[in-house]
N, CA, C and O atoms as a Maestro MAE file, in Angstrom:
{
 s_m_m2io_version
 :::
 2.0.0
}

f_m_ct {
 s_m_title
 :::
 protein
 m_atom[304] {
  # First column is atom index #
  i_m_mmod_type
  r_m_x_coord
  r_m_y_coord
  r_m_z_coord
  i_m_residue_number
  s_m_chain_name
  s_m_pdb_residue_name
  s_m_pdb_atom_name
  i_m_atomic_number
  :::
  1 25 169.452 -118.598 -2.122 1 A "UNK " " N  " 7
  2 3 169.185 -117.192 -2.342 1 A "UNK " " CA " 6
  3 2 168.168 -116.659 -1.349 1 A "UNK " " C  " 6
  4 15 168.388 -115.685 -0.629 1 A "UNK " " O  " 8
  5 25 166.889 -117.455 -1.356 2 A "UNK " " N  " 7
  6 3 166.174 -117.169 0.040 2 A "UNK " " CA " 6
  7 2 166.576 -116.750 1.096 2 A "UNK " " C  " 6
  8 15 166.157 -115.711 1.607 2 A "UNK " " O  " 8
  9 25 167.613 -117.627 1.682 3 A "UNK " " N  " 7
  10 3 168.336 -117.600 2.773 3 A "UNK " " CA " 6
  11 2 169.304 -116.265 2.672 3 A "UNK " " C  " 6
  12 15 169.376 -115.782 3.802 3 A "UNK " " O  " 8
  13 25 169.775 -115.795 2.091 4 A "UNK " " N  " 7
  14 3 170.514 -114.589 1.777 4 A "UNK " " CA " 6
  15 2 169.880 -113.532 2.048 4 A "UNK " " C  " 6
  16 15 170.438 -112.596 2.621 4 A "UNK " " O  " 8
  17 25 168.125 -113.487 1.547 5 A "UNK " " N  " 7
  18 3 167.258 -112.222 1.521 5 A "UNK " " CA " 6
  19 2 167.054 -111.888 3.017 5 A "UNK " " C  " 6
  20 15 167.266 -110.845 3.635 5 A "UNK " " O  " 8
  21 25 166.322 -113.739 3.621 6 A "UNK " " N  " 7
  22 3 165.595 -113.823 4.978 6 A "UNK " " CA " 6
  23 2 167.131 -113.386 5.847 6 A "UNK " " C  " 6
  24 15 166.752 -112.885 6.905 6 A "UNK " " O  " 8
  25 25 168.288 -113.384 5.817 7 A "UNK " " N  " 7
  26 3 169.693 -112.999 6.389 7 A "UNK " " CA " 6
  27 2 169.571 -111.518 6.876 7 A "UNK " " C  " 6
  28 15 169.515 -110.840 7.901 7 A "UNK " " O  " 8
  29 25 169.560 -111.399 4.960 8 A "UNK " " N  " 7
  30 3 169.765 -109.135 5.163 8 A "UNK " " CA " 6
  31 2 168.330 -108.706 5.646 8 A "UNK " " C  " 6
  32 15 168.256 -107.499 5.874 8 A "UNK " " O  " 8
  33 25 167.165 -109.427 5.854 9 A "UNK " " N  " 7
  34 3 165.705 -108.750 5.963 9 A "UNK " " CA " 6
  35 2 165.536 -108.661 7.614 9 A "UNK " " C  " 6
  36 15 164.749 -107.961 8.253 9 A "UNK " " O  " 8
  37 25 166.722 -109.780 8.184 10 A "UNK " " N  " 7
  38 3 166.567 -110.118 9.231 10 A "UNK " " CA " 6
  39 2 168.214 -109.286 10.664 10 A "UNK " " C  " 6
  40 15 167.907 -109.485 11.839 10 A "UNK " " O  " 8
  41 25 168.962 -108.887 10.561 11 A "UNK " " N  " 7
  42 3 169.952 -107.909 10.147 11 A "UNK " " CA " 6
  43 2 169.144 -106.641 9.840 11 A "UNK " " C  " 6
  44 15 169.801 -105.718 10.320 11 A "UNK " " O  " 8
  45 25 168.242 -106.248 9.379 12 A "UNK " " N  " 7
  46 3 167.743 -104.968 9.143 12 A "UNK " " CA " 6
  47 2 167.020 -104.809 10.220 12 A "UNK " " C  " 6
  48 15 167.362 -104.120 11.181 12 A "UNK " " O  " 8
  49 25 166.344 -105.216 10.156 13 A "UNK " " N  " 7
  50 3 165.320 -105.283 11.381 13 A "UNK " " CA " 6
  51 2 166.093 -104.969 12.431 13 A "UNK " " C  " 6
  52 15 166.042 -103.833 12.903 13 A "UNK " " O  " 8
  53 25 167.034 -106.063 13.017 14 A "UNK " " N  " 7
  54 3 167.638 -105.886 14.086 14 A "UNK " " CA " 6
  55 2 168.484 -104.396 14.555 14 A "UNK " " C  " 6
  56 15 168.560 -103.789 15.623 14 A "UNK " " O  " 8
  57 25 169.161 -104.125 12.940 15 A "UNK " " N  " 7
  58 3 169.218 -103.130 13.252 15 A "UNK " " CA " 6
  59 2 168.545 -101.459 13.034 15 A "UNK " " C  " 6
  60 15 169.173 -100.408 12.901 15 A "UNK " " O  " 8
  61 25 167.162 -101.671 13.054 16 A "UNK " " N  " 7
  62 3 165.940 -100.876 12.982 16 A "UNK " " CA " 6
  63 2 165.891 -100.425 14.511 16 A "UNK " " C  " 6
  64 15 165.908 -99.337 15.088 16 A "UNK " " O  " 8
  65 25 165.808 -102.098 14.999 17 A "UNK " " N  " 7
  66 3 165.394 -102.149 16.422 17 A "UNK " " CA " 6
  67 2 166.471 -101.305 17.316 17 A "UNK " " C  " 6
  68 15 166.215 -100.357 18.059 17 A "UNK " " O  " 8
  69 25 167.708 -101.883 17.057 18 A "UNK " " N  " 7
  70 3 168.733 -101.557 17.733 18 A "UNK " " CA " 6
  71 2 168.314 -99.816 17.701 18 A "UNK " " C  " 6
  72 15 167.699 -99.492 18.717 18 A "UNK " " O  " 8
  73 25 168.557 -98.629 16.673 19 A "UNK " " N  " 7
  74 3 168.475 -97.869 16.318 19 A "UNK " " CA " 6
  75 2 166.863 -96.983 17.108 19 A "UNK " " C  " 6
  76 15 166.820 -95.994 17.840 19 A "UNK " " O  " 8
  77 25 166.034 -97.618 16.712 20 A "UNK " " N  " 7
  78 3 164.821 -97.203 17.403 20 A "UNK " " CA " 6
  79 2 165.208 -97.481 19.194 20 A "UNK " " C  " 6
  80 15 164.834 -96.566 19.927 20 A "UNK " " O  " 8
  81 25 165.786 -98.452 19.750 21 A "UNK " " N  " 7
  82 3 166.193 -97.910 21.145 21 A "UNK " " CA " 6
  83 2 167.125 -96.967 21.830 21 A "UNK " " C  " 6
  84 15 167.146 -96.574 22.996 21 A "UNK " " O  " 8
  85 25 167.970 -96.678 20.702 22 A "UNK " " N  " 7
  86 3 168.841 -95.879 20.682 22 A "UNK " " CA " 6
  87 2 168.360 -94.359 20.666 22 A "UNK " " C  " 6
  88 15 169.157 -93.439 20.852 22 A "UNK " " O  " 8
  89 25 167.345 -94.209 20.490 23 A "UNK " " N  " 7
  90 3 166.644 -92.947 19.758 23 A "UNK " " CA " 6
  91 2 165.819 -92.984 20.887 23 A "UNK " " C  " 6
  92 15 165.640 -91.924 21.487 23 A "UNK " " O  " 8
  93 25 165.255 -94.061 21.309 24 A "UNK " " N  " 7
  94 3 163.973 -93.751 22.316 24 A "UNK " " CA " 6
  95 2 164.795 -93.130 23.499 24 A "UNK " " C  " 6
  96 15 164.297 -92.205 24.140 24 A "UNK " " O  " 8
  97 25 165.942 -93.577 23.781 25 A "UNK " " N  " 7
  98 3 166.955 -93.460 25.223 25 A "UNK " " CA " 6
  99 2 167.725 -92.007 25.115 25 A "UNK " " C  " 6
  100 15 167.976 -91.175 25.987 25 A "UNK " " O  " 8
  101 25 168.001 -92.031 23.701 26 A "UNK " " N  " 7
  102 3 168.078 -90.401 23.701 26 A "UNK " " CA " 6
  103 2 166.677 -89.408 23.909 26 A "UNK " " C  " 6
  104 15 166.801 -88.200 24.111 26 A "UNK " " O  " 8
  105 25 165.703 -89.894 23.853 27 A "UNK " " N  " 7
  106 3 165.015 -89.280 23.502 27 A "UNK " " CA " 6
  107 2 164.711 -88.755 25.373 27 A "UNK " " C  " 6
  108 15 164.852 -87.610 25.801 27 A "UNK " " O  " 8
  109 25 164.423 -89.571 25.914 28 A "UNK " " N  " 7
  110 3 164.136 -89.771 27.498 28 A "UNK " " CA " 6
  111 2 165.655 -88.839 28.041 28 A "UNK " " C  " 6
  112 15 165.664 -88.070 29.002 28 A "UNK " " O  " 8
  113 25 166.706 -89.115 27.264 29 A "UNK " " N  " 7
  114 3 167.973 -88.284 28.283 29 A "UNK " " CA " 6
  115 2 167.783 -86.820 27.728 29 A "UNK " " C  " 6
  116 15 168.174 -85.902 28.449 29 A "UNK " " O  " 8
  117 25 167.367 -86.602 26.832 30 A "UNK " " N  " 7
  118 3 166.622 -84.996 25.789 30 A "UNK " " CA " 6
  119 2 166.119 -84.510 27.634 30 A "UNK " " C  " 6
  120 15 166.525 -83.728 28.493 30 A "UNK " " O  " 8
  121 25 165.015 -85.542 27.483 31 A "UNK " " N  " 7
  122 3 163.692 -84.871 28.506 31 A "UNK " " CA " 6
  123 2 164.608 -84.605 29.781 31 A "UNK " " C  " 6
  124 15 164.826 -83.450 30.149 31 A "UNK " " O  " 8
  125 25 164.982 -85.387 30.249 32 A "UNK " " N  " 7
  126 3 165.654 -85.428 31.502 32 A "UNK " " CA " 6
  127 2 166.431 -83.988 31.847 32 A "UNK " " C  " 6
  128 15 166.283 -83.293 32.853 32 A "UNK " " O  " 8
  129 25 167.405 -83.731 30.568 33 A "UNK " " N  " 7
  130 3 168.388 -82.676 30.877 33 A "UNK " " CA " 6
  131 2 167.790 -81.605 30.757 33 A "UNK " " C  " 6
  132 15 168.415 -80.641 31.200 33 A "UNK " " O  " 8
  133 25 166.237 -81.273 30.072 34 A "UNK " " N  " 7
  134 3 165.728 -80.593 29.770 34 A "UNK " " CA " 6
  135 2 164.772 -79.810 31.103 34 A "UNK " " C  " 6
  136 15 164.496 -78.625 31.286 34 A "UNK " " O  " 8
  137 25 164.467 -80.927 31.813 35 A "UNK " " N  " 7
  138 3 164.010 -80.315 32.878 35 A "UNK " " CA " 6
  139 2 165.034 -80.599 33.861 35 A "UNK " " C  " 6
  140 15 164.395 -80.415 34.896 35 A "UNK " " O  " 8
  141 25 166.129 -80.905 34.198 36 A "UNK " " N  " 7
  142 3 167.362 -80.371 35.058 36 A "UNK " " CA " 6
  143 2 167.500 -78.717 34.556 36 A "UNK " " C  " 6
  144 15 167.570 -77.792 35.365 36 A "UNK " " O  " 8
  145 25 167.519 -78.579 33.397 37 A "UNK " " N  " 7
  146 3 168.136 -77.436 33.466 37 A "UNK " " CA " 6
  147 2 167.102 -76.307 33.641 37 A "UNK " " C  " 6
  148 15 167.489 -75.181 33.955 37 A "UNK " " O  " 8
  149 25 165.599 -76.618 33.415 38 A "UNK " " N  " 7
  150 3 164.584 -75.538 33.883 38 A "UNK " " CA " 6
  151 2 164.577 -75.711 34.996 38 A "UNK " " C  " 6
  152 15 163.931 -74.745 35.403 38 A "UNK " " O  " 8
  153 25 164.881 -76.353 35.931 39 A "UNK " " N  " 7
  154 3 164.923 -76.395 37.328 39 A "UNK " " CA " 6
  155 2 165.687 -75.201 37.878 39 A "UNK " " C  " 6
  156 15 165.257 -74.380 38.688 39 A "UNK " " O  " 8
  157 25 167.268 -75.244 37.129 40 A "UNK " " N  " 7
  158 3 168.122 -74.944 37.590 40 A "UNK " " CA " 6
  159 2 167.939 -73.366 37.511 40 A "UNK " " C  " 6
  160 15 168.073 -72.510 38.386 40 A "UNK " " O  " 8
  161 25 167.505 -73.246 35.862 41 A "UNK " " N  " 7
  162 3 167.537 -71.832 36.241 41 A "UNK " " CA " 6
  163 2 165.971 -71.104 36.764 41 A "UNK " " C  " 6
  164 15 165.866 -69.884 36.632 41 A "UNK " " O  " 8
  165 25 165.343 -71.526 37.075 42 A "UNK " " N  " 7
  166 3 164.525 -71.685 38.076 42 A "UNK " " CA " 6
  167 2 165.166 -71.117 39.601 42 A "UNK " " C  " 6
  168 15 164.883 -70.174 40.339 42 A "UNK " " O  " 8
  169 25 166.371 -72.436 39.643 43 A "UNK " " N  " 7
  170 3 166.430 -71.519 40.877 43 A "UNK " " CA " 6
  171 2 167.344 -70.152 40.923 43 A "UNK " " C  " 6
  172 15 167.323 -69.226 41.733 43 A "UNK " " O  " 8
  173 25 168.149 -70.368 39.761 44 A "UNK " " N  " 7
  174 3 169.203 -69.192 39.631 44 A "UNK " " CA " 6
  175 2 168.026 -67.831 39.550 44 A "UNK " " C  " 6
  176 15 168.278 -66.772 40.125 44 A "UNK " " O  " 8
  177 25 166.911 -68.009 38.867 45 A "UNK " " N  " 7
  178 3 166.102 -66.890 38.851 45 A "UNK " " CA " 6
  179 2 165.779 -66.230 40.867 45 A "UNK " " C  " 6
  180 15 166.256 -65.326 41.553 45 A "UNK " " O  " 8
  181 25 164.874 -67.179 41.059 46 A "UNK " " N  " 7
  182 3 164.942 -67.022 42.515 46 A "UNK " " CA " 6
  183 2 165.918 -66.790 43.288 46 A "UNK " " C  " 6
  184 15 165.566 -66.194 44.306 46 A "UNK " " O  " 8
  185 25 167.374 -67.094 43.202 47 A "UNK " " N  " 7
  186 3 168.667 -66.674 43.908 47 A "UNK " " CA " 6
  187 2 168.959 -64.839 43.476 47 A "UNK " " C  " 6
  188 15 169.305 -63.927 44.226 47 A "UNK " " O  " 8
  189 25 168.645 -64.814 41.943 48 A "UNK " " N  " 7
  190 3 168.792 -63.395 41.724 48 A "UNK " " CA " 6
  191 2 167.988 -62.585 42.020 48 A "UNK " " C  " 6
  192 15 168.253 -61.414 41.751 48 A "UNK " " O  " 8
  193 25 166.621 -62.930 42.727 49 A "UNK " " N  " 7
  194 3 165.860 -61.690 43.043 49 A "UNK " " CA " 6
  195 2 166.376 -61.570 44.178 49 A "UNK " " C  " 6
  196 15 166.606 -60.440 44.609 49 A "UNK " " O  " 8
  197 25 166.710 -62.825 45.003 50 A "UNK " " N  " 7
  198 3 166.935 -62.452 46.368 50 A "UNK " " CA " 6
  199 2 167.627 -61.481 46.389 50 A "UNK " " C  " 6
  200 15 167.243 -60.375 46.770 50 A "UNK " " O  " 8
  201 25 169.218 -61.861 45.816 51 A "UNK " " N  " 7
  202 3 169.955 -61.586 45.741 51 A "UNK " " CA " 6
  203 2 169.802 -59.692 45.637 51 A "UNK " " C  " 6
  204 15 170.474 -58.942 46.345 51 A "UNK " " O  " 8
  205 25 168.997 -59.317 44.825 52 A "UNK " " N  " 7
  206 3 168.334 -58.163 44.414 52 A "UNK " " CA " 6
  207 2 167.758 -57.207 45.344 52 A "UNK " " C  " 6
  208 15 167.798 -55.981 45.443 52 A "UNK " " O  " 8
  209 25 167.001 -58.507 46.241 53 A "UNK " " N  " 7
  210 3 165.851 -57.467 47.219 53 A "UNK " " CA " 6
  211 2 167.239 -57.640 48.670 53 A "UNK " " C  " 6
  212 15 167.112 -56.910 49.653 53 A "UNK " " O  " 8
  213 25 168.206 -58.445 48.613 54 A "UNK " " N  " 7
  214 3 169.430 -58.095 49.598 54 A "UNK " " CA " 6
  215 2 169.862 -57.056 49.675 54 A "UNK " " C  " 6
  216 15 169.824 -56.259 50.613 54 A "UNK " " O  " 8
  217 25 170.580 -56.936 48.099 55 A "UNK " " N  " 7
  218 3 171.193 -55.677 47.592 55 A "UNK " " CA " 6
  219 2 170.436 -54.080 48.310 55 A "UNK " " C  " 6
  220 15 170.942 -53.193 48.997 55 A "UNK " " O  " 8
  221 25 169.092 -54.261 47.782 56 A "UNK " " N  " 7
  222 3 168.022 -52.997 48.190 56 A "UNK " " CA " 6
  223 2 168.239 -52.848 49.555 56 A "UNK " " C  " 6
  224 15 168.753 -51.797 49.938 56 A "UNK " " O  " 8
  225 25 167.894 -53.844 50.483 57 A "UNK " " N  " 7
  226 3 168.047 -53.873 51.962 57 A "UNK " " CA " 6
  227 2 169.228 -53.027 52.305 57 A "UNK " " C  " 6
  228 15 169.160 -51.943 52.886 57 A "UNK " " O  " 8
  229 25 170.284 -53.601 51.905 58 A "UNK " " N  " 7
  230 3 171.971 -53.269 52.056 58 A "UNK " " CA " 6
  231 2 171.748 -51.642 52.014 58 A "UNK " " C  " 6
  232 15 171.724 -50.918 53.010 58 A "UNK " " O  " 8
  233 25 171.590 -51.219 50.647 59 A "UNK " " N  " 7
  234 3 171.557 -49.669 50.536 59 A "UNK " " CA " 6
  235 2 170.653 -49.021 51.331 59 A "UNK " " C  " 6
  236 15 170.860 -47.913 51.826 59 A "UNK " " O  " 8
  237 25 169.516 -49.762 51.492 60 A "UNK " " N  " 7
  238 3 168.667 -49.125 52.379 60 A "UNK " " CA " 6
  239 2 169.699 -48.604 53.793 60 A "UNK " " C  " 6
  240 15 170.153 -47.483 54.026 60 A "UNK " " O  " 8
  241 25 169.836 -49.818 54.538 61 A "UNK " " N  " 7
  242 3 170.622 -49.697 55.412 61 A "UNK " " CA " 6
  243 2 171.669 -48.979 55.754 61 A "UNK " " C  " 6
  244 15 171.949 -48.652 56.908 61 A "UNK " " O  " 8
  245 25 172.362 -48.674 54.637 62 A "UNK " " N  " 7
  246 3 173.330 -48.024 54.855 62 A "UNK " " CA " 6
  247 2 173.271 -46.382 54.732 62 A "UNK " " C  " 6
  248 15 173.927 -45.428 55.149 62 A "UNK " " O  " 8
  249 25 172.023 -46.624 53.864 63 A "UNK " " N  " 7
  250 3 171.724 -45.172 53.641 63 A "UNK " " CA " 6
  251 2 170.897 -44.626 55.140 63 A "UNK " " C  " 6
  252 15 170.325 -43.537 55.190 63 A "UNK " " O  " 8
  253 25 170.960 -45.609 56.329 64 A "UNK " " N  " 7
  254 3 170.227 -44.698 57.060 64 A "UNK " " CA " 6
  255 2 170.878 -44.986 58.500 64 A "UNK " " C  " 6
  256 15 170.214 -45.033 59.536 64 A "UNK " " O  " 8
  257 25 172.031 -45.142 58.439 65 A "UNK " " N  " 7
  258 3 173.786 -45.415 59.047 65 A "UNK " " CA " 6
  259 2 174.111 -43.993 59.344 65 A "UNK " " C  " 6
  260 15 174.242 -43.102 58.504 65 A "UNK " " O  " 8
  261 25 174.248 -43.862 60.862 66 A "UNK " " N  " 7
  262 3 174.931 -42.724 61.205 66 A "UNK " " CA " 6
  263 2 176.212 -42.803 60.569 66 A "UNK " " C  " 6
  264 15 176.642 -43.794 59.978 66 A "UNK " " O  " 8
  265 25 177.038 -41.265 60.781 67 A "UNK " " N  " 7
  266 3 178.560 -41.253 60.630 67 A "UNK " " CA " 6
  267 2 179.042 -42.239 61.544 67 A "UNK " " C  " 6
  268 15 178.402 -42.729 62.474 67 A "UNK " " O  " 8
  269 25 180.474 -42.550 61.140 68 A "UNK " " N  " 7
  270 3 180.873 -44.012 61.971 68 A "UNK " " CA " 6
  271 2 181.249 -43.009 62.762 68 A "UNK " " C  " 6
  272 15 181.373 -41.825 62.449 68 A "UNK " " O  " 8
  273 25 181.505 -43.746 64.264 69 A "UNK " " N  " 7
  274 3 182.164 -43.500 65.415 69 A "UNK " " CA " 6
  275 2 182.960 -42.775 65.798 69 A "UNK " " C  " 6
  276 15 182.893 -42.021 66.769 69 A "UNK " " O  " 8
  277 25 183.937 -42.961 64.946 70 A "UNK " " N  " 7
  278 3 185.334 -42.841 65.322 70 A "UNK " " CA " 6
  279 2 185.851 -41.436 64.543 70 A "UNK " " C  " 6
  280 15 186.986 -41.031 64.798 70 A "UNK " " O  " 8
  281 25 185.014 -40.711 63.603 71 A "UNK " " N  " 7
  282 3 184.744 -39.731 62.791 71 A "UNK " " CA " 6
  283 2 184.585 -38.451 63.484 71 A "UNK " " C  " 6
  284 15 183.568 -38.461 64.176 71 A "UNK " " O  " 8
  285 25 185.164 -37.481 63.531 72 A "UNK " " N  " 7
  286 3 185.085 -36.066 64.136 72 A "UNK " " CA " 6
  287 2 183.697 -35.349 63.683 72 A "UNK " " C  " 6
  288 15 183.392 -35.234 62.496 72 A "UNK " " O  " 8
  289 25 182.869 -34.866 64.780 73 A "UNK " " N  " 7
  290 3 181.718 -34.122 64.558 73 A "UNK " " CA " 6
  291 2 182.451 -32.814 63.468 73 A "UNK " " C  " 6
  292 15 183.661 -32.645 63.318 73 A "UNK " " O  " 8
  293 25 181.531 -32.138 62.915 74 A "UNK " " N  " 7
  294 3 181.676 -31.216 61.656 74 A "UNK " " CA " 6
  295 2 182.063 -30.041 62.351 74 A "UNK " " C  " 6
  296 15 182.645 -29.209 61.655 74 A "UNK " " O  " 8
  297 25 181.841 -29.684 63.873 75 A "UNK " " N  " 7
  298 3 182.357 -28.546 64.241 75 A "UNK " " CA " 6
  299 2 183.755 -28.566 64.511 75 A "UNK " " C  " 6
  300 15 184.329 -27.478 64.461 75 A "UNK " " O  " 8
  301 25 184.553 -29.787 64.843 76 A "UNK " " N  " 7
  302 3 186.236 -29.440 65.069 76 A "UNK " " CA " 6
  303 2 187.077 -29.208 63.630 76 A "UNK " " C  " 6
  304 15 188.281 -28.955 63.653 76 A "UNK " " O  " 8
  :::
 }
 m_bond[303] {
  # First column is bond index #
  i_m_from
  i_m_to
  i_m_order
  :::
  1 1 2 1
  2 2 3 1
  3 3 4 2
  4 3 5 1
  5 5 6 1
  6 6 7 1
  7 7 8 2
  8 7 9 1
  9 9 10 1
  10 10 11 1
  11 11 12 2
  12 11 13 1
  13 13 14 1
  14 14 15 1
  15 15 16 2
  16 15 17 1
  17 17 18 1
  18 18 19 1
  19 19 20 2
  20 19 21 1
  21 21 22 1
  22 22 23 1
  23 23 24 2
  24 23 25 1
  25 25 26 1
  26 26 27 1
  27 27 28 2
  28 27 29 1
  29 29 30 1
  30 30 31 1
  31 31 32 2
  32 31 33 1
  33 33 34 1
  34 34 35 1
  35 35 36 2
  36 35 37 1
  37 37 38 1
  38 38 39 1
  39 39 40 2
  40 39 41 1
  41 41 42 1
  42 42 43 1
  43 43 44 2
  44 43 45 1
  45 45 46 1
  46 46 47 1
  47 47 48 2
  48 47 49 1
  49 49 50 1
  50 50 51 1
  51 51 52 2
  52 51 53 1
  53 53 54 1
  54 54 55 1
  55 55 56 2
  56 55 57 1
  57 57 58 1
  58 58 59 1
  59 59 60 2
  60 59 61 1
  61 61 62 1
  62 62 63 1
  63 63 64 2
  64 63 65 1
  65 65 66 1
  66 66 67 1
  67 67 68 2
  68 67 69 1
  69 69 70 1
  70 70 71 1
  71 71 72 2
  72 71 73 1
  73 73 74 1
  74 74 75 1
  75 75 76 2
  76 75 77 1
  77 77 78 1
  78 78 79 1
  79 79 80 2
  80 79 81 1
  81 81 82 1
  82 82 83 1
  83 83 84 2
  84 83 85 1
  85 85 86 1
  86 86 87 1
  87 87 88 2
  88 87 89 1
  89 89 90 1
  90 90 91 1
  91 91 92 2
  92 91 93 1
  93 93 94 1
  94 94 95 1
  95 95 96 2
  96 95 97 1
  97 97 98 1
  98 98 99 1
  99 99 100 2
  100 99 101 1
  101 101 102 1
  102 102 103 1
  103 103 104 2
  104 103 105 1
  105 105 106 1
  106 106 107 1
  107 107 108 2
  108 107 109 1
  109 109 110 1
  110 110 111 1
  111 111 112 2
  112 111 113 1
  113 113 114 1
  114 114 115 1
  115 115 116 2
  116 115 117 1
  117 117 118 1
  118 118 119 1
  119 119 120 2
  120 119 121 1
  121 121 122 1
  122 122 123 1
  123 123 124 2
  124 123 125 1
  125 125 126 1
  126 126 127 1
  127 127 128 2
  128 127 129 1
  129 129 130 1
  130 130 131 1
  131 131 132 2
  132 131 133 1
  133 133 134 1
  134 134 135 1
  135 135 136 2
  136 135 137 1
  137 137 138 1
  138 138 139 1
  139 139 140 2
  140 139 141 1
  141 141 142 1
  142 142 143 1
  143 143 144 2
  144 143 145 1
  145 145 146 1
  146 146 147 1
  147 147 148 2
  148 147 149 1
  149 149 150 1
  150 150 151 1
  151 151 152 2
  152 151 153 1
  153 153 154 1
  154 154 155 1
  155 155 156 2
  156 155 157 1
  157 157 158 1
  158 158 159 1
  159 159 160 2
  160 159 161 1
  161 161 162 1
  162 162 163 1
  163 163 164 2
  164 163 165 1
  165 165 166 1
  166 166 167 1
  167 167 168 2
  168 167 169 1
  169 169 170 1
  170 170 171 1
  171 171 172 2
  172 171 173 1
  173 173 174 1
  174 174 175 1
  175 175 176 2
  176 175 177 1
  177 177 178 1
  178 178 179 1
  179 179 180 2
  180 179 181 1
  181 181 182 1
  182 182 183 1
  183 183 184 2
  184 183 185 1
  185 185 186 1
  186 186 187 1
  187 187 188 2
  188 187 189 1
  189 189 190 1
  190 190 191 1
  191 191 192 2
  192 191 193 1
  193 193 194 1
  194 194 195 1
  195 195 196 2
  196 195 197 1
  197 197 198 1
  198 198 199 1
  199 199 200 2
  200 199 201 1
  201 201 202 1
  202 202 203 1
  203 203 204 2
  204 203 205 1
  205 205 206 1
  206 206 207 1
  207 207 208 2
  208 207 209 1
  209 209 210 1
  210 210 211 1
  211 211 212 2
  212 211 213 1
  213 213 214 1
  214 214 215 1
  215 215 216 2
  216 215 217 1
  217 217 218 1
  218 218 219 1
  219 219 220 2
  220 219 221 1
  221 221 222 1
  222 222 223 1
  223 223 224 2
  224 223 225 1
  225 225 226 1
  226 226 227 1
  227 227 228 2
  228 227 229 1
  229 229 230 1
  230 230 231 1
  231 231 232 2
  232 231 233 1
  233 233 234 1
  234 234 235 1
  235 235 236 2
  236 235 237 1
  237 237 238 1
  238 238 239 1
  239 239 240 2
  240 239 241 1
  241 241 242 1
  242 242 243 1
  243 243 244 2
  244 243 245 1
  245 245 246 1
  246 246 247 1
  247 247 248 2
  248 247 249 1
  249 249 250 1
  250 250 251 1
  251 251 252 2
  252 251 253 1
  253 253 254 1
  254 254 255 1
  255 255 256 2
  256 255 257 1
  257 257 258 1
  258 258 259 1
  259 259 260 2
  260 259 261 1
  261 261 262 1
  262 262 263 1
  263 263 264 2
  264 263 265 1
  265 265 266 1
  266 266 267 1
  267 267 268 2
  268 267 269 1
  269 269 270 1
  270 270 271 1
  271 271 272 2
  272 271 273 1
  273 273 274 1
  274 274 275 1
  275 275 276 2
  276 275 277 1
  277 277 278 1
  278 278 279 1
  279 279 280 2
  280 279 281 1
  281 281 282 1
  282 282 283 1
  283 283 284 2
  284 283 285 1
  285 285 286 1
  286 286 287 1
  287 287 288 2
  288 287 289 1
  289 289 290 1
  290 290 291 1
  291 291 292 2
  292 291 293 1
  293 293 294 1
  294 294 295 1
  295 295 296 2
  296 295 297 1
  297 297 298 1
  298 298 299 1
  299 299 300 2
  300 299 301 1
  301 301 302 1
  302 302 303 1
  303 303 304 2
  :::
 }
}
């Protein structure tokens, strides 16, 4: 009967252990993806301002674009 207890006491444990590494390794892949993904949008933030202060440039630019070329002056 001893041998039965020291069996299941010993089986528990193991799988305590098993379980507690299982948890620690999730726990570390938690962290991991967690700062991949503040990275990421990190940079998506920084791509969208650019992206933003491009945009501004663009209109700027264009807003200060003669008539094209090839366009008849307003007197003919």
């Amino acid at each position: 009967m001893t041998d039965a207890k020291t069996t299941d006491a010993k089986a528990l444990a193991e799988r305590i252990d098993a379980l507690e590494t299982r948890i620690a390794y999730q726990d570390d892949t938690l962290e991991t993806l967690n700062e991949t993904i503040t990275a990421q949008w990190k940079q998506i933030d920084a791509l969208t301002r650019q992206m933003e202060e491009l945009r501004e440039r663009l209109q700027e630019a264009e807003s200060n674009t003669a008539a094209p070329i090839n366009e008849r002056p307003p007197h003919y």
